[in-house]
LUMKOL-234904 format. One line per 10 residues: number of its first residue (from 1); their letters; for each residue z, x, y of N, C-alpha, C. Coordinates in Angstrom, 3 decimals, m for minus. Example, Ala and Ser with C-alpha at 12.3 -4.5 7.8 and 13.67 -1.06 7.14 Angstrom:
2
1> AS> 7.800:13.190:m5.690:7.800:12.300:m4.500:7.800:13.200:m3.300; 7.080:12.850:m2.250:7.140:13.670:m1.060:7.870:12.900:0.030
REM end
This chain:
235
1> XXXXXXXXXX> m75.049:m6.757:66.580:m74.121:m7.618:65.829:m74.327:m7.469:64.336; m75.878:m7.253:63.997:m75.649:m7.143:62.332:m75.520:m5.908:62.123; m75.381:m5.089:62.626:m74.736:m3.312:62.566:m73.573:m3.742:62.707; m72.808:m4.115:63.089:m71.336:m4.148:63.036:m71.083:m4.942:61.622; m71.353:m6.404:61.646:m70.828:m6.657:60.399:m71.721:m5.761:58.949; m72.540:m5.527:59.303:m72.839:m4.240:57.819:m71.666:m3.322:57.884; m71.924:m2.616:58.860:m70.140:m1.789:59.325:m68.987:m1.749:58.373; m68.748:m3.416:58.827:m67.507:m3.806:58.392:m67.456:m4.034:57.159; m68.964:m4.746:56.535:m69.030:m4.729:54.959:m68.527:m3.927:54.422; m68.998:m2.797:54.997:m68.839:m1.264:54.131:m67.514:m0.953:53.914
11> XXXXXXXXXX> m67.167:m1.174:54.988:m65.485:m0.289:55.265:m64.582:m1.253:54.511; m64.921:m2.161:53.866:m63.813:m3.090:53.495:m63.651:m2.679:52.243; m65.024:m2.740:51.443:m64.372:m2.139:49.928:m63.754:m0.587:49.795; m64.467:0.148:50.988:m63.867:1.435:50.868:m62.154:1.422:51.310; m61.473:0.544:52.264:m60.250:0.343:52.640:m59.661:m0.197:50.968; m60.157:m0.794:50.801:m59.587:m1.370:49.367:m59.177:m0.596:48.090; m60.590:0.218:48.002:m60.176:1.283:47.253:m59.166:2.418:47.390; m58.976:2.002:49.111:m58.068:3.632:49.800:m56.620:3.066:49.130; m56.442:1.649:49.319:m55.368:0.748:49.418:m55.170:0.761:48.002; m55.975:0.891:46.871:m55.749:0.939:45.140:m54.983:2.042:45.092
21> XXXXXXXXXX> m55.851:3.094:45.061:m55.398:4.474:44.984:m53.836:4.987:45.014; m53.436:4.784:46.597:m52.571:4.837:47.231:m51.186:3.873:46.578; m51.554:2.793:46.107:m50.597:2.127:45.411:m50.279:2.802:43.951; m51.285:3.091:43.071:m51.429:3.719:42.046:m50.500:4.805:41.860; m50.490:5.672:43.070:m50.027:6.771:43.301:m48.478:6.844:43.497; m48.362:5.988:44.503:m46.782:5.350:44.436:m45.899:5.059:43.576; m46.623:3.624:42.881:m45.865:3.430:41.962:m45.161:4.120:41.185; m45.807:5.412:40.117:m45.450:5.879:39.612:m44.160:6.633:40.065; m44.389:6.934:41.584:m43.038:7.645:41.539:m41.606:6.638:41.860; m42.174:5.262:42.158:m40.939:4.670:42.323:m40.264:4.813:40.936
31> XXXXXXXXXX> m41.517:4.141:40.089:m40.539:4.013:38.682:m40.055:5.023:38.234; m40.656:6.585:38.903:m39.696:7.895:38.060:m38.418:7.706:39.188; m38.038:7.448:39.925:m37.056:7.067:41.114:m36.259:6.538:40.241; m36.789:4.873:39.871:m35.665:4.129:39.464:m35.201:4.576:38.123; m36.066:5.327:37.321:m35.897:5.668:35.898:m34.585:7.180:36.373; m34.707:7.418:37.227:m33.801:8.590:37.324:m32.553:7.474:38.244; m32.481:6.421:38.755:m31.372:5.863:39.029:m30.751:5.651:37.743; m31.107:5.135:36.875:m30.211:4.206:36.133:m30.177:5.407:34.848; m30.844:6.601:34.852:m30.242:7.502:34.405:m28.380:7.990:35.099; m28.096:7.921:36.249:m26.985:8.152:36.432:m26.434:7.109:36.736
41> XXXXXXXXXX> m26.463:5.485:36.205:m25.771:4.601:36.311:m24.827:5.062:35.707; m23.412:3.757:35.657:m21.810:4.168:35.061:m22.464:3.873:33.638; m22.796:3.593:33.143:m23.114:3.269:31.632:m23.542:4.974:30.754; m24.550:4.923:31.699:m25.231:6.499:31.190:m24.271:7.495:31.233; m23.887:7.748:32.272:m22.861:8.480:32.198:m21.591:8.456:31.452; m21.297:7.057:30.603:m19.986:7.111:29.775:m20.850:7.400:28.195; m21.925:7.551:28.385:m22.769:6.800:26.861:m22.355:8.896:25.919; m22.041:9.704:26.802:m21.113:11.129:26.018:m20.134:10.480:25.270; m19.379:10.479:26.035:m17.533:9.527:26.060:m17.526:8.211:24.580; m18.660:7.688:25.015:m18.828:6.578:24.371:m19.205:7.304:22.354
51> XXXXXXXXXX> m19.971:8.067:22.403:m20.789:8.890:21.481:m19.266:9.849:20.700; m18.752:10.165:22.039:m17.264:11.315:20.758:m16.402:10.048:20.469; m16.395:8.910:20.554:m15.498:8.232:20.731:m16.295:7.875:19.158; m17.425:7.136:18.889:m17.666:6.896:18.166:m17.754:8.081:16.933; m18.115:9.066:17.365:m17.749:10.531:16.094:m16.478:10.446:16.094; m15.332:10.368:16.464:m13.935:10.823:15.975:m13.737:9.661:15.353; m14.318:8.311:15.882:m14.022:7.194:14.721:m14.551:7.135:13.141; m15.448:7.790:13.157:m16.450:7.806:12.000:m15.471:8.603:11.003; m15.229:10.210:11.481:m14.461:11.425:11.059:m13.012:10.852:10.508; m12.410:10.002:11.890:m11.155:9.556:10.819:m11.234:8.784:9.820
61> XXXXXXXXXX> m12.150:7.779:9.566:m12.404:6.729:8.737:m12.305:7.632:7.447; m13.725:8.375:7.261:m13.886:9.393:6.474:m12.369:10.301:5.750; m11.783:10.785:6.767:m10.661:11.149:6.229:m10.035:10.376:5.422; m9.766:8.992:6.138:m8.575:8.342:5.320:m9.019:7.957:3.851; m10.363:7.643:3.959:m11.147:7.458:2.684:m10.669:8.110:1.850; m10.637:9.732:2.267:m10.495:10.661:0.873:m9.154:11.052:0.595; m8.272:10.646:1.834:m6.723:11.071:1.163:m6.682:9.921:0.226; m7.357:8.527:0.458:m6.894:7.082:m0.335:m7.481:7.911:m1.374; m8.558:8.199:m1.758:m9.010:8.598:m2.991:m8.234:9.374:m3.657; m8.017:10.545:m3.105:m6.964:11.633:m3.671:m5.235:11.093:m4.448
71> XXXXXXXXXX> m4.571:10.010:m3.277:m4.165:9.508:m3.641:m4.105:8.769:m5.326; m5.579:8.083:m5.576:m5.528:7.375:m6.743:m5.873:8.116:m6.978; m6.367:9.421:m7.537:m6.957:10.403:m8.373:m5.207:10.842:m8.945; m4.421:11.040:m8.001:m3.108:12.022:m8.299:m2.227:10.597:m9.285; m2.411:9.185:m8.680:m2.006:8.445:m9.599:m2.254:8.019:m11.162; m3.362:8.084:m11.357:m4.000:8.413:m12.445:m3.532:9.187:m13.437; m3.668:10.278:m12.723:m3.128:11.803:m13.803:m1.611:11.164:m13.788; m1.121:10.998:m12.852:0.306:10.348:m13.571:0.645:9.861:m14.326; 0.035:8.326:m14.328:0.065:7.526:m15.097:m0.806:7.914:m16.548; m1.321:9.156:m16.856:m1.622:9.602:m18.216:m0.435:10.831:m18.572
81> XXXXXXXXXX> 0.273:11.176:m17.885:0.870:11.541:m18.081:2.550:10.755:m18.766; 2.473:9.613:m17.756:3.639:8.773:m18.397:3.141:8.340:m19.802; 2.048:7.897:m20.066:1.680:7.495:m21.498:1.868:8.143:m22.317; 1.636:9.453:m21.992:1.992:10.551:m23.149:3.381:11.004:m23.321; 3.950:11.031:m22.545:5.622:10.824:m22.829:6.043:9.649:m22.911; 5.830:8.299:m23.015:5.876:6.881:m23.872:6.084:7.784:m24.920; 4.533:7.716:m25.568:4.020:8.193:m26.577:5.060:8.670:m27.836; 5.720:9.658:m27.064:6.444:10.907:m27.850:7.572:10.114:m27.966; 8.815:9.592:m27.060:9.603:8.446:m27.095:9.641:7.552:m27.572; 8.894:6.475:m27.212:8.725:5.306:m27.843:10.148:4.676:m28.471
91> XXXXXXXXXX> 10.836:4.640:m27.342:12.229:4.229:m27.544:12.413:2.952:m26.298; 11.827:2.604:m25.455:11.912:2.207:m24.360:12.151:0.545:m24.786; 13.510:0.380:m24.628:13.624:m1.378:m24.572:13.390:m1.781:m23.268; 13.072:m3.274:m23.082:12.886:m3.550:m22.091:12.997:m5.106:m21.864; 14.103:m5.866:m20.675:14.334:m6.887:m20.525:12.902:m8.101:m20.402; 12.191:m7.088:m19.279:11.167:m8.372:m19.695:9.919:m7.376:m19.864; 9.381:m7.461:m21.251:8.570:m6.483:m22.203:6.695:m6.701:m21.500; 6.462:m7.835:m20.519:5.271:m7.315:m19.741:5.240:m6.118:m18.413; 6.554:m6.164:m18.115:6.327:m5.086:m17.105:6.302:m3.420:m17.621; 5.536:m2.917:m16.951:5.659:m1.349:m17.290:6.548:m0.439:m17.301
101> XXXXXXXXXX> 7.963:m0.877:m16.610:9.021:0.583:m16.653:10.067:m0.685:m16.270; 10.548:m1.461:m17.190:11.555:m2.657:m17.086:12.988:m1.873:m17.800; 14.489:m2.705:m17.557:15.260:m1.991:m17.745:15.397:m1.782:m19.074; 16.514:m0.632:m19.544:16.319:m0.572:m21.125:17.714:m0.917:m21.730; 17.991:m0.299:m22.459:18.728:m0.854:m23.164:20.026:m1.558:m23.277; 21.435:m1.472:m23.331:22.380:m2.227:m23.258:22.532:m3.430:m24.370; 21.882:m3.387:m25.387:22.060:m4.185:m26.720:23.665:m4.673:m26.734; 23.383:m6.279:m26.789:25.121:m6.627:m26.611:25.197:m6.970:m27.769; 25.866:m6.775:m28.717:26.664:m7.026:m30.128:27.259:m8.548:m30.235; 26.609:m8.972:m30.830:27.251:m10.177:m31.213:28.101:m10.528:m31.821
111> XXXXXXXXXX> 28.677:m9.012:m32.444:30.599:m9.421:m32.786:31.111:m8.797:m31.756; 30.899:m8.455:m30.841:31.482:m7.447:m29.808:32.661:m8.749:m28.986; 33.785:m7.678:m29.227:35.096:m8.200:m29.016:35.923:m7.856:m27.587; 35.772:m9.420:m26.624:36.278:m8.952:m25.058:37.329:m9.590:m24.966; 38.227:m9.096:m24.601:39.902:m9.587:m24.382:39.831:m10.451:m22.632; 39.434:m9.850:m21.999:39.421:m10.407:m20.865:38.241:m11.631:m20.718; 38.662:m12.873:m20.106:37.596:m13.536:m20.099:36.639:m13.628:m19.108; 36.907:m12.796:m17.804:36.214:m12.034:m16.985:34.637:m11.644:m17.659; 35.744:m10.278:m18.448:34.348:m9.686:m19.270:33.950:m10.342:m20.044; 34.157:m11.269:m20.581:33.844:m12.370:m21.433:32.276:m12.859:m20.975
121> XXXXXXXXXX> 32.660:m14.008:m19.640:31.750:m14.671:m19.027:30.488:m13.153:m18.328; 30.942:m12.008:m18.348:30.051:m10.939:m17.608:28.622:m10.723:m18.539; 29.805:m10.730:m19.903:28.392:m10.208:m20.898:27.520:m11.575:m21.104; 28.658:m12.714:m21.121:27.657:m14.053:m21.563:26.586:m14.473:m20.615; 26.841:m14.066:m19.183:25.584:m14.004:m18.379:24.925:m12.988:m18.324; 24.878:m11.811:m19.206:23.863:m10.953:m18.798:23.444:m11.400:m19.974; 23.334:m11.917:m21.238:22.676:m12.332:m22.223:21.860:m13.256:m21.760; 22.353:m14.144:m21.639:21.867:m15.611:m20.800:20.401:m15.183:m19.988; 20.731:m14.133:m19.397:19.812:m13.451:m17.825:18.533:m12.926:m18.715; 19.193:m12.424:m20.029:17.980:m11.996:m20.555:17.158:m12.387:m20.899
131> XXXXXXXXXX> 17.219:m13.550:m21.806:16.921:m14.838:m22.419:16.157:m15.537:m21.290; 16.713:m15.433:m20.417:15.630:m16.528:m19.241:14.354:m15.568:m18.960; 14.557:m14.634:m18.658:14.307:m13.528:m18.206:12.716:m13.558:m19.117; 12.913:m13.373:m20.723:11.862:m13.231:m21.338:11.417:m14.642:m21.584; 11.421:m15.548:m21.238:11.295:m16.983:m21.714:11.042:m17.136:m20.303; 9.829:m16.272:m19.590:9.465:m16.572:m17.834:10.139:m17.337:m17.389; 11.406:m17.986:m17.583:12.449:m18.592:m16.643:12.892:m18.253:m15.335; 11.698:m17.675:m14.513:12.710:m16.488:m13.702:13.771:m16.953:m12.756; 13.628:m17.989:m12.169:14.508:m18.388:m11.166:16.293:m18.551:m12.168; 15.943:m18.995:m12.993:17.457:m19.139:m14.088:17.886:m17.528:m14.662
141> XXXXXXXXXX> 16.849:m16.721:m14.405:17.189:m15.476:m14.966:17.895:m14.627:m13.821; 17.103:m15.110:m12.813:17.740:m14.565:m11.352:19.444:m15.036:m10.474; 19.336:m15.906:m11.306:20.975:m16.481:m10.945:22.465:m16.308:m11.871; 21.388:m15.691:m13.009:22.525:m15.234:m14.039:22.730:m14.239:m13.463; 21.720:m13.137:m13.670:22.103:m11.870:m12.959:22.432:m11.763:m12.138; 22.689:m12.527:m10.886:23.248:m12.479:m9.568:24.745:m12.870:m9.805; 25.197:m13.590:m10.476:26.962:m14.131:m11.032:27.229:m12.669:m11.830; 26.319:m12.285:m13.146:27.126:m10.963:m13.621:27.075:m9.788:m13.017; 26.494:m9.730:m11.395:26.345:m8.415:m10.915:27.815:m9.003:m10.187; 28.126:m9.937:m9.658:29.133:m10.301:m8.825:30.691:m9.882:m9.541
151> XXXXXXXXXX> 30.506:m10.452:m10.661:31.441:m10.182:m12.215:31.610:m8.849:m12.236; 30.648:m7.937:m12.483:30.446:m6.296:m13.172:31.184:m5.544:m11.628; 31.046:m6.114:m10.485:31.696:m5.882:m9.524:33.137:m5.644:m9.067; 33.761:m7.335:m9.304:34.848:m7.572:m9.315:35.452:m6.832:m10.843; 35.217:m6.204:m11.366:35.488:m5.862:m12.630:36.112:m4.319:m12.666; 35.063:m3.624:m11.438:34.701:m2.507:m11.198:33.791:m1.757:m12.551; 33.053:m2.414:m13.537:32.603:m2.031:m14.391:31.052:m1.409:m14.051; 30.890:m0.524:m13.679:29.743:0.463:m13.110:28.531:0.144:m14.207; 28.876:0.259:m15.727:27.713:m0.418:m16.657:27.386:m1.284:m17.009; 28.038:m2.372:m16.453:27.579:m3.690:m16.510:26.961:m4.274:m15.393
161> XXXXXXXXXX> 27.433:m3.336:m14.142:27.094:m3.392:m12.833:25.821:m3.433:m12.986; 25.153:m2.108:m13.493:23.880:m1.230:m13.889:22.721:m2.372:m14.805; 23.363:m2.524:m15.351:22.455:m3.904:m15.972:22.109:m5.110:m15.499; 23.634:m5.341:m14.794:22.882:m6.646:m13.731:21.672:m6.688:m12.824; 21.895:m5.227:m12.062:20.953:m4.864:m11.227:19.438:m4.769:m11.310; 19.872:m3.937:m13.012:17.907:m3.754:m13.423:17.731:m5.522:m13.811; 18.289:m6.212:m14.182:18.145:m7.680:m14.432:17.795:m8.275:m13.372; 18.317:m8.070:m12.044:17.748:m9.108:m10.637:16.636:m8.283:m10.688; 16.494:m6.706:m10.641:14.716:m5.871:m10.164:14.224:m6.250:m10.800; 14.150:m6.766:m12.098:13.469:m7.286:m12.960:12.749:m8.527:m12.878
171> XXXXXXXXXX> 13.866:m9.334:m12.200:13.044:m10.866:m12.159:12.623:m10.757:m10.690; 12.658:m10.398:m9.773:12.141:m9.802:m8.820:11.259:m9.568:m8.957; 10.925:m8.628:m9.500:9.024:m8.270:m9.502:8.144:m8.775:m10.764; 8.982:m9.378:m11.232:8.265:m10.664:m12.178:7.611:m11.398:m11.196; 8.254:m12.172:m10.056:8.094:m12.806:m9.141:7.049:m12.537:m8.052; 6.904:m10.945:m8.013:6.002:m10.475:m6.862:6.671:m10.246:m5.527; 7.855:m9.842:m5.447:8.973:m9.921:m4.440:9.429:m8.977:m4.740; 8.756:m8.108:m4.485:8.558:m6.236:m4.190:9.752:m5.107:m4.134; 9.582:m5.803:m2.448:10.496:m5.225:m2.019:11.816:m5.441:m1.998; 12.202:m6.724:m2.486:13.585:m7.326:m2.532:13.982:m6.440:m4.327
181> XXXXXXXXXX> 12.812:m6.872:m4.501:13.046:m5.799:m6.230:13.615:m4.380:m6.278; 12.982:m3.483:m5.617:13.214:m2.176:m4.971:14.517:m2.101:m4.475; 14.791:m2.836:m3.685:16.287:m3.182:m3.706:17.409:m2.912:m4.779; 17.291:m3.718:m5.887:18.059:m3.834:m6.771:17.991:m2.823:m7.925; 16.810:m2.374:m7.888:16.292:m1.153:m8.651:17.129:0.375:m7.659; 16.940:m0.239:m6.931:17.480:1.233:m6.361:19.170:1.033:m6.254; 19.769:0.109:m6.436:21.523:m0.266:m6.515:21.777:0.402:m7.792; 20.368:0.465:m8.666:20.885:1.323:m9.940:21.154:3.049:m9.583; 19.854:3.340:m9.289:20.398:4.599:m8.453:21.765:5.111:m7.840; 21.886:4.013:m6.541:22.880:3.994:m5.779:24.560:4.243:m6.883
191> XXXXXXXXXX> 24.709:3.468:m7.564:25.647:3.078:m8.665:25.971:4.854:m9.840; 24.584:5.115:m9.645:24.499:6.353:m10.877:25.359:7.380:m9.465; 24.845:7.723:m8.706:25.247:8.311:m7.995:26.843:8.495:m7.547; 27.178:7.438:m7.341:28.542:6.752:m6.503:29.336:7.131:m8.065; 29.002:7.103:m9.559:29.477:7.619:m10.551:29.516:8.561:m11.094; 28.379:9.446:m10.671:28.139:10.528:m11.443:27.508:10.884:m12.759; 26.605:10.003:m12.675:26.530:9.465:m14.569:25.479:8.899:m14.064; 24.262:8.868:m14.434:22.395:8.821:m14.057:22.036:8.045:m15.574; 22.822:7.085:m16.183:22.244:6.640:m17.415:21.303:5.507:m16.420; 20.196:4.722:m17.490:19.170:3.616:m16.243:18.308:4.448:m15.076
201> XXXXXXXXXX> 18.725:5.663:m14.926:17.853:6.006:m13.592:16.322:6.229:m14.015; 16.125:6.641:m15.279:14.319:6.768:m15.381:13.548:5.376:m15.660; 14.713:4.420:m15.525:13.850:2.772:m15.909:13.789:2.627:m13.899; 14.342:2.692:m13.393:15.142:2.600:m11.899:13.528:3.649:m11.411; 13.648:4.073:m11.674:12.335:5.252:m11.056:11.027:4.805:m11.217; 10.912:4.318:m12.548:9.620:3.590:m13.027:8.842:2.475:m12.548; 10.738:1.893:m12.254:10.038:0.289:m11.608:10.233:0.587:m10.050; 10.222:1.494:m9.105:10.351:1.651:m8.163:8.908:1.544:m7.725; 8.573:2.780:m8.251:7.291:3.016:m8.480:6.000:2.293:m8.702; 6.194:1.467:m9.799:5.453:0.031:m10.180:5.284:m0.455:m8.545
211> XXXXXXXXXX> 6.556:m0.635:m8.063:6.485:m1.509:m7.302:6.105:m1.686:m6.029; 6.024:m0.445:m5.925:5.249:0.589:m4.288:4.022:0.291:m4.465; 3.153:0.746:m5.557:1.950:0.721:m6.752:1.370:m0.902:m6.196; 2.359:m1.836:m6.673:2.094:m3.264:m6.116:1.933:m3.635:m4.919; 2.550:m2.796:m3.664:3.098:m2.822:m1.938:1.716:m2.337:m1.714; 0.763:m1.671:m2.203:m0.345:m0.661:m1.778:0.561:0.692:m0.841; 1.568:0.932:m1.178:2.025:2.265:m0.422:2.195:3.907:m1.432; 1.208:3.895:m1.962:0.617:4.854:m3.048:1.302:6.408:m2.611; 1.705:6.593:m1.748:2.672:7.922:m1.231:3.794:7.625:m1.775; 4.577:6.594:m1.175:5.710:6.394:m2.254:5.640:6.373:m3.966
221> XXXXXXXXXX> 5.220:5.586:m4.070:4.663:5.244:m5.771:4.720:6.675:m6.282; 3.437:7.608:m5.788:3.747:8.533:m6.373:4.935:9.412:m6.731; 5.486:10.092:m5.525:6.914:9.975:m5.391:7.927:10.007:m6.846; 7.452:8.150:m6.644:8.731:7.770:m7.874:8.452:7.911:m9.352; 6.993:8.397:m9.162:6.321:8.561:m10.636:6.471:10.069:m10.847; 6.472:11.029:m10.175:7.049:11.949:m10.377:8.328:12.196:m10.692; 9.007:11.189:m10.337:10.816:11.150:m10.724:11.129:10.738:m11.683; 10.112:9.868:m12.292:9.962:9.486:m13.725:9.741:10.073:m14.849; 8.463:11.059:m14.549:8.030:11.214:m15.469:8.583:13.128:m15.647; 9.650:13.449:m14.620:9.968:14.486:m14.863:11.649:13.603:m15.606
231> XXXXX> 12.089:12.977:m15.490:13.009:11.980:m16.576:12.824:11.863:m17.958; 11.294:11.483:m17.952:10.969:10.896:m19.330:10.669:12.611:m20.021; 10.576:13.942:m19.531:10.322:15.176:m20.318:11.613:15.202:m20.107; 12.764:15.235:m20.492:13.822:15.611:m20.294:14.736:14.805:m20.927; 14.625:13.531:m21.230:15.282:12.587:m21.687:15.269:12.800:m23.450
REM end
């Protein structure tokens, strides 16, 4: 009986140690098992997909960065370019004298003699329009010019038309109302065209431009600054 339990003494730590070992040994390969499962989980396997997805996002970002840049680089040189043909000119009237490419001239004579009282009331509101116009009145400047574009209309008078028009683009983007401006800036266009006769179109180009410039749509802008400023060498 005490030969057996010595026996058994013995064999127990040696079973124990068989039983360490043996676990030791295992383990490791479960966890290279599970480490190679969840290597081909759905995750792992999209984490390519996931990776070009994130490079083509990076790449376009990048792009757009540098056309935006290029963009204002090409605006720039423009806009030193319009200064320098200012410069040489320096003829440029302008209804309301803070904006950069406002309409020009049309000086109404104050003995200037109208038989019709049509044209009468046409010129007395585009004066009126002006007057509000520079005296930040804009909403009163905007309603004159809206009666003498209606007037220069019914009139069929194409240059009075032309003035009304740069007069609403005018108080328009006084206002910050862009695109409604662009509008009326471009009726000058429209008008030169439909006549044949392009007087107003390099003020019409300028403030188009401005006003794209203001929209953040810098493709256009440019555009109209090129239409300008090949106007203003030529004018």
């Amino acid at each position: 009986m005490p030969g057996m339990m010595g026996n058994m003494q013995l064999r127990t730590p040696t079973m124990a140690f068989l039983v360490g070992n043996a676990l030791m040994l295992t383990t490791p390969l479960k966890a290279l098992a599970e480490t190679c499962e969840a290597d081909n989980s759905v995750f792992n396997m999209n984490m390519p997909l996931l990776l070009f997805v994130a490079l083509i996002g990076a790449t376009v970002g990048g792009w757009v960065a540098r056309q935006r840049r290029g963009e204002l680089k090409r605006l720039n040189e423009q806009l030193r370019q319009i200064n320098a043909a200012l410069r040489r000119q320096a003829k440029i009237e302008s209804y309301a004298p803070s904006l950069s490419y406002a309409p020009v001239g049309g000086r109404i004579s104050e003995n200037e003699v109208t038989v019709d009282p049509k044209k009468h009331e046409l010129i007395s509101k585009l004066k009126t329009g002006k007057n509000f116009l520079r005296n930040q009145e804009l909403e009163k400047a905007l309603m004159e010019f809206k009666t003498a574009l209606e007037l220069a209309h019914n009139l069929n008078d194409p240059t009075e038309e032309k003035k009304a028009a740069r007069g609403l683009g005018a108080s328009l983007q006084r206002q910050g109302k862009y695109e409604e401006a662009i509008k009326y800036h471009s009726t000058v266009l429209a008008i030169s065209e439909r006549e044949g006769e392009d007087s107003g179109n390099t003020e019409a180009y300028g403030a188009i431009a401005d006003c794209y410039t203001e929209l953040g749509d810098l493709e256009r802008a440019a555009k109209f600054y090129d239409k300008y400023i090949a106007r203003l060498e030529t004018d």
